[in-house]
HTML snippet that shows the backbone in 3Dmol.js (N, CA, C, O; Angstrom):
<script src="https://3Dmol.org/build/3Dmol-min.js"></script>
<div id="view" style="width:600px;height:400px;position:relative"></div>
<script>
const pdb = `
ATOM      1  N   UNK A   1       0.855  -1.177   0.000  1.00  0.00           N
ATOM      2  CA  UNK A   1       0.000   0.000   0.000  1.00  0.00           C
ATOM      3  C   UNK A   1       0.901   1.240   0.000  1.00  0.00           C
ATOM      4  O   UNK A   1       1.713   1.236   0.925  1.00  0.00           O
ATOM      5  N   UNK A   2       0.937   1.983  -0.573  1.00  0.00           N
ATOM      6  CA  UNK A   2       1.235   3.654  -0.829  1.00  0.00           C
ATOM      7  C   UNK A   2       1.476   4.050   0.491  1.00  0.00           C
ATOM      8  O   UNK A   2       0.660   3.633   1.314  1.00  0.00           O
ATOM      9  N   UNK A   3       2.401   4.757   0.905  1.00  0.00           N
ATOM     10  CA  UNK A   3       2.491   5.201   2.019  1.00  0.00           C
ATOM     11  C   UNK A   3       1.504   6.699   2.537  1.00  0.00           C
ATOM     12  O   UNK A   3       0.897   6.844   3.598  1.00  0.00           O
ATOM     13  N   UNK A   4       1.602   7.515   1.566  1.00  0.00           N
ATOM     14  CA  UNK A   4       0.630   8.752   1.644  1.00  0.00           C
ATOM     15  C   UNK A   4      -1.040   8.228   1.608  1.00  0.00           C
ATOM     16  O   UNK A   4      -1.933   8.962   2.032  1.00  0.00           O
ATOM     17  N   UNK A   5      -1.314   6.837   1.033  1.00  0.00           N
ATOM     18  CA  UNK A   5      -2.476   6.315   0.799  1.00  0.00           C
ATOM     19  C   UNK A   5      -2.656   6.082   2.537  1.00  0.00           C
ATOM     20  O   UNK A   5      -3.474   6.662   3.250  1.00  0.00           O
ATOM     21  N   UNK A   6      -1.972   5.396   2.825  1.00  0.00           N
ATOM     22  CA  UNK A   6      -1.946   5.050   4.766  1.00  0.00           C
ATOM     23  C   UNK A   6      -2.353   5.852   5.361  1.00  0.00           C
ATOM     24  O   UNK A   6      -3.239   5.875   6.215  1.00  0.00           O
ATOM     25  N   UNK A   7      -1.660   6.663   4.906  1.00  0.00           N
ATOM     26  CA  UNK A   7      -1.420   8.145   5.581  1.00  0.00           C
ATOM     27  C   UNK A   7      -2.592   8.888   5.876  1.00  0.00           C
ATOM     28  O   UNK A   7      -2.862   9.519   6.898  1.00  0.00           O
ATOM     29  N   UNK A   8      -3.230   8.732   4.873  1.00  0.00           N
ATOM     30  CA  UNK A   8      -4.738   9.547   4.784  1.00  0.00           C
ATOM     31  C   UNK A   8      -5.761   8.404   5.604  1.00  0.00           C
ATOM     32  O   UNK A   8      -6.501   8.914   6.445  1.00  0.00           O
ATOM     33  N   UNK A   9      -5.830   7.348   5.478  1.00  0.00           N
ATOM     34  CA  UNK A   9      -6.121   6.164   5.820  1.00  0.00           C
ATOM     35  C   UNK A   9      -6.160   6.902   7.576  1.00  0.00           C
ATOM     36  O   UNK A   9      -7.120   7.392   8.169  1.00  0.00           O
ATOM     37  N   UNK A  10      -5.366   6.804   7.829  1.00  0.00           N
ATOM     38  CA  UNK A  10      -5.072   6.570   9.603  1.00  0.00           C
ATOM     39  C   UNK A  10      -5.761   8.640  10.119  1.00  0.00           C
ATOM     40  O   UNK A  10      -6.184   9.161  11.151  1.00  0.00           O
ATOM     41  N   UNK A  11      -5.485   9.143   8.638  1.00  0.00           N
ATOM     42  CA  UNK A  11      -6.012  10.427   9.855  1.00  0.00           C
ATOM     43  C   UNK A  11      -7.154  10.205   8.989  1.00  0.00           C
ATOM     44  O   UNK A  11      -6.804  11.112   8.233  1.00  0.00           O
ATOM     45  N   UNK A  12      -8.282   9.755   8.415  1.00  0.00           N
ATOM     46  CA  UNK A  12      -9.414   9.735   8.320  1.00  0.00           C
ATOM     47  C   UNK A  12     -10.283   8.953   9.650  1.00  0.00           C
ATOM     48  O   UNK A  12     -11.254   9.440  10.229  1.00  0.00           O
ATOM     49  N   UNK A  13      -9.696   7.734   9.917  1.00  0.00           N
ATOM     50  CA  UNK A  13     -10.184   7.286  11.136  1.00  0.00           C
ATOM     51  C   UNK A  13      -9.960   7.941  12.086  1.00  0.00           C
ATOM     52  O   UNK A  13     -10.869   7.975  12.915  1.00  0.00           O
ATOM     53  N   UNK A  14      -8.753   8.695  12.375  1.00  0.00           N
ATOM     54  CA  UNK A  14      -8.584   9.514  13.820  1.00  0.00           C
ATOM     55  C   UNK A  14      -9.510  10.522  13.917  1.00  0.00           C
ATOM     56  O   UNK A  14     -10.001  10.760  15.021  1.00  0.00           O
ATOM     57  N   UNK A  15      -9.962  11.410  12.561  1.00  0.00           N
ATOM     58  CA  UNK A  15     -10.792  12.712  12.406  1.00  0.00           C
ATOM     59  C   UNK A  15     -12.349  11.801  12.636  1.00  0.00           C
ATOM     60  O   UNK A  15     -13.205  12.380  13.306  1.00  0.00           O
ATOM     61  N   UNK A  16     -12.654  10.520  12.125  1.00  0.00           N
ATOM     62  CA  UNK A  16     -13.982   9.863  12.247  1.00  0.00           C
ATOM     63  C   UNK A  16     -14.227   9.712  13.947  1.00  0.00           C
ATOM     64  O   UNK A  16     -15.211   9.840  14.676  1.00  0.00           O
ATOM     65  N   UNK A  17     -13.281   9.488  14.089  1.00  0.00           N
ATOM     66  CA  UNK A  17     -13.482   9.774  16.289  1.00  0.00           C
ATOM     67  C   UNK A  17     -13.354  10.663  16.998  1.00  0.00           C
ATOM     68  O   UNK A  17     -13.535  10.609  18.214  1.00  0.00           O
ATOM     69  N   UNK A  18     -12.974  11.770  16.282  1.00  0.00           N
ATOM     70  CA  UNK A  18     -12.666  13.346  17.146  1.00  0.00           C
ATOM     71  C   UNK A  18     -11.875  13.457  17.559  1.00  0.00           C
ATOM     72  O   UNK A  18     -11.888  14.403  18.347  1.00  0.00           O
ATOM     73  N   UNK A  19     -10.512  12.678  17.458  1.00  0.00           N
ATOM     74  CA  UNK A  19      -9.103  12.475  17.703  1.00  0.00           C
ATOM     75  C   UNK A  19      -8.160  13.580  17.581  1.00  0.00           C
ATOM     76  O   UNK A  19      -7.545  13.368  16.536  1.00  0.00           O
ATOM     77  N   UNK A  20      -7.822  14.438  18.013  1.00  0.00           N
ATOM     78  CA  UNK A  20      -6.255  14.709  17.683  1.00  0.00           C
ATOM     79  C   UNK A  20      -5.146  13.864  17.206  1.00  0.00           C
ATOM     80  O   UNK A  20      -5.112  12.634  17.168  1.00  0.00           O
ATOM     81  N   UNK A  21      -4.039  14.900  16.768  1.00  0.00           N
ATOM     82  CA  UNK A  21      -3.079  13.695  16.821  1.00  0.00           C
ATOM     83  C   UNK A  21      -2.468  13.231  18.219  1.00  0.00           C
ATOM     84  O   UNK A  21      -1.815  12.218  18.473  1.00  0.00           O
ATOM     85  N   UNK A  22      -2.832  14.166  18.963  1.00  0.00           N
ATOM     86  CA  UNK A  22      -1.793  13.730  20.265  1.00  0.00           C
ATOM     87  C   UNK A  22      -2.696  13.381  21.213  1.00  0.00           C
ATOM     88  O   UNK A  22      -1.973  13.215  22.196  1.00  0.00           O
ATOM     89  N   UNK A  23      -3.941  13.136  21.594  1.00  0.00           N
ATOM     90  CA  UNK A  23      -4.400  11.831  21.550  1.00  0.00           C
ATOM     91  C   UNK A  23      -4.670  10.652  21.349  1.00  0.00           C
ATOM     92  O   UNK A  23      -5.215   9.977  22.222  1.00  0.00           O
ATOM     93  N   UNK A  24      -4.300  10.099  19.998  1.00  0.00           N
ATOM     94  CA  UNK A  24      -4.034   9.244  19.448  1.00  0.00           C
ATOM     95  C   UNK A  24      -2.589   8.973  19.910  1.00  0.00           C
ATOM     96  O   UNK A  24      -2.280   8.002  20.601  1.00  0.00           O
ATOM     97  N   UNK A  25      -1.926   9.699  19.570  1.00  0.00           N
ATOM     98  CA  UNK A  25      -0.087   8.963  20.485  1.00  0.00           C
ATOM     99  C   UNK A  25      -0.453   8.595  21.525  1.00  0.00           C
ATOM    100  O   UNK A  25      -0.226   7.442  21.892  1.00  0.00           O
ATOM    101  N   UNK A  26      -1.080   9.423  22.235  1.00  0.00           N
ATOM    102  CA  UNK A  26      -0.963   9.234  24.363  1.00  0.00           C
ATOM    103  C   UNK A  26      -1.742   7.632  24.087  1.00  0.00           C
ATOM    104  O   UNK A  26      -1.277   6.725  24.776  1.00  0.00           O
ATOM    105  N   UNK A  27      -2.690   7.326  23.289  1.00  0.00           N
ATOM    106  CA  UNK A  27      -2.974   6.017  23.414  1.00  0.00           C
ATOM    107  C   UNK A  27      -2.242   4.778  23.052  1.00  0.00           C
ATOM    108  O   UNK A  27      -2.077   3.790  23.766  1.00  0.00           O
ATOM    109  N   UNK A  28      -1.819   4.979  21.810  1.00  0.00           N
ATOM    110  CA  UNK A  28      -1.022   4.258  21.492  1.00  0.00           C
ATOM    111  C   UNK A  28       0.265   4.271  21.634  1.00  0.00           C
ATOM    112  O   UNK A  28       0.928   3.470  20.976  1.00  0.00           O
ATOM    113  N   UNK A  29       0.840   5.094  22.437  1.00  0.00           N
ATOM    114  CA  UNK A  29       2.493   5.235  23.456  1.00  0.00           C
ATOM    115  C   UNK A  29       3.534   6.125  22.536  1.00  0.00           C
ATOM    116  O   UNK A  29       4.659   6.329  22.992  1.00  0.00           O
ATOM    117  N   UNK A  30       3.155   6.678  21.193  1.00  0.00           N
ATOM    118  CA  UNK A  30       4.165   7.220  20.469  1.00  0.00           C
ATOM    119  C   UNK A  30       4.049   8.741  20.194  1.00  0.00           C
ATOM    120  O   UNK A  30       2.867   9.049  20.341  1.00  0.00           O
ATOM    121  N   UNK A  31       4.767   9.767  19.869  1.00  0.00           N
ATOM    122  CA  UNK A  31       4.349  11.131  20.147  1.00  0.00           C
ATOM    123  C   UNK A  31       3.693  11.498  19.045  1.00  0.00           C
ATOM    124  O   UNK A  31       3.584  10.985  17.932  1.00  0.00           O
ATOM    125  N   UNK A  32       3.216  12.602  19.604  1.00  0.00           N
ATOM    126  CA  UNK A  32       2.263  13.300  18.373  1.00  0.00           C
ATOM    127  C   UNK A  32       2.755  13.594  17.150  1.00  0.00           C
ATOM    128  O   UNK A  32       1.969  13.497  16.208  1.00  0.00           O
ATOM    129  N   UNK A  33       4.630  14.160  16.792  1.00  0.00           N
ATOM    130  CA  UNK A  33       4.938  14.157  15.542  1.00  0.00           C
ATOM    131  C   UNK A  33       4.895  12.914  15.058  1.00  0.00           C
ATOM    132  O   UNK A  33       4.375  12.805  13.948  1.00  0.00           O
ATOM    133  N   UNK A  34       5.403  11.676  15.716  1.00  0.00           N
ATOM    134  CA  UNK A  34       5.517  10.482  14.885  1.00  0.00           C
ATOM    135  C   UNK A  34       3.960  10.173  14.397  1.00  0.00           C
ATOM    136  O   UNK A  34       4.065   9.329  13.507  1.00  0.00           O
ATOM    137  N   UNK A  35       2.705  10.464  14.581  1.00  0.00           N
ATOM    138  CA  UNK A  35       1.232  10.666  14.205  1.00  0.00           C
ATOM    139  C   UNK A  35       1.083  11.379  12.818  1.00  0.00           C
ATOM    140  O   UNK A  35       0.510  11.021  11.789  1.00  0.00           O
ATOM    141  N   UNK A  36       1.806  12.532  13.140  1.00  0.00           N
ATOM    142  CA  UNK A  36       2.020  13.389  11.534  1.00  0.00           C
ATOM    143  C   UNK A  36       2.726  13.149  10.573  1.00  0.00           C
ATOM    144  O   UNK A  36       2.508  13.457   9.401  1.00  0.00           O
ATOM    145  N   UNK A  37       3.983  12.351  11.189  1.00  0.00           N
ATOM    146  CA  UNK A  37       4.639  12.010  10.290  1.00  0.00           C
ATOM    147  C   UNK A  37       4.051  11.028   8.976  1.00  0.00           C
ATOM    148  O   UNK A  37       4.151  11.075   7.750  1.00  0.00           O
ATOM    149  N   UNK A  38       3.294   9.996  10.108  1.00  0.00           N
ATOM    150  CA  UNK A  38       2.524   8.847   9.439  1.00  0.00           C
ATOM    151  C   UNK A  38       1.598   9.173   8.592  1.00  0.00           C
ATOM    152  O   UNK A  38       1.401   8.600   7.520  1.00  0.00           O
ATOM    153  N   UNK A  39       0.810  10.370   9.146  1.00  0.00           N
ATOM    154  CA  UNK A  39      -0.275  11.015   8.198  1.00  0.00           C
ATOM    155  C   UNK A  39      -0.198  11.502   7.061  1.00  0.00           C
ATOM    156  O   UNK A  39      -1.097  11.555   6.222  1.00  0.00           O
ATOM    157  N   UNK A  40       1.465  12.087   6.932  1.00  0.00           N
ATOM    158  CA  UNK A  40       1.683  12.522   5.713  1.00  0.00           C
ATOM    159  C   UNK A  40       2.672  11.470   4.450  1.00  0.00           C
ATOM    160  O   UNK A  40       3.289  11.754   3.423  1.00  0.00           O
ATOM    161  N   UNK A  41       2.402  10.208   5.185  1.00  0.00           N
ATOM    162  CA  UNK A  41       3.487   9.362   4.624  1.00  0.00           C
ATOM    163  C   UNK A  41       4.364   9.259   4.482  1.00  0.00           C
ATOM    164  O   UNK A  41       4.732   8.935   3.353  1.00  0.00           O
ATOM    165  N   UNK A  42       5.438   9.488   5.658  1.00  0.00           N
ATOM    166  CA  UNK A  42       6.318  10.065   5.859  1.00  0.00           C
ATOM    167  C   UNK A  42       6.936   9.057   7.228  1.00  0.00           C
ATOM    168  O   UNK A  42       6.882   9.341   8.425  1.00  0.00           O
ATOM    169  N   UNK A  43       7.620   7.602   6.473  1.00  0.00           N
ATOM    170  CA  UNK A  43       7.656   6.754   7.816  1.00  0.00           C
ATOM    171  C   UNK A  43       9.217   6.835   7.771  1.00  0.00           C
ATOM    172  O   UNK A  43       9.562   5.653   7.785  1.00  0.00           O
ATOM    173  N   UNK A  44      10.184   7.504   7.731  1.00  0.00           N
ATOM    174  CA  UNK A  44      11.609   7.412   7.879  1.00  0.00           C
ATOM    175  C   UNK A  44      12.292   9.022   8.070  1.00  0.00           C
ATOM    176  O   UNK A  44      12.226   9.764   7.091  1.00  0.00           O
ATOM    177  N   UNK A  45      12.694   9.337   8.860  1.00  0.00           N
ATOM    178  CA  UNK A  45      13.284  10.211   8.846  1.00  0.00           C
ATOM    179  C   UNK A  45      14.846  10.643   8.095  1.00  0.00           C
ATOM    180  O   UNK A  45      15.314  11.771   8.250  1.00  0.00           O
TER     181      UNK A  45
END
`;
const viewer = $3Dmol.createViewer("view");
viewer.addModel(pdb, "pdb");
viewer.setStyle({}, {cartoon: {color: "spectrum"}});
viewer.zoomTo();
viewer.render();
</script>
């Protein structure tokens, strides 16, 4: 799968729950840039 395709993927479900991104980290243990990063398809620094 496309990484920017993911990307949109994961902040469509976060925006479908009223999520922030940094709510979504605090749940799942990773920080809020690594959230954006993902969102924009963007998995390597």
């Amino acid at each position: 799968m496309d990484s920017k395709i993911f990307g949109q993927f994961i902040a469509q479900l976060r925006k479908d729950k009223s999520m922030t991104q940094a709510e979504l980290a605090q749940i799942i243990g990773v920080t809020d840039k690594a959230i954006s990063r993902w969102e924009r398809g963007v998995f390597y620094s």
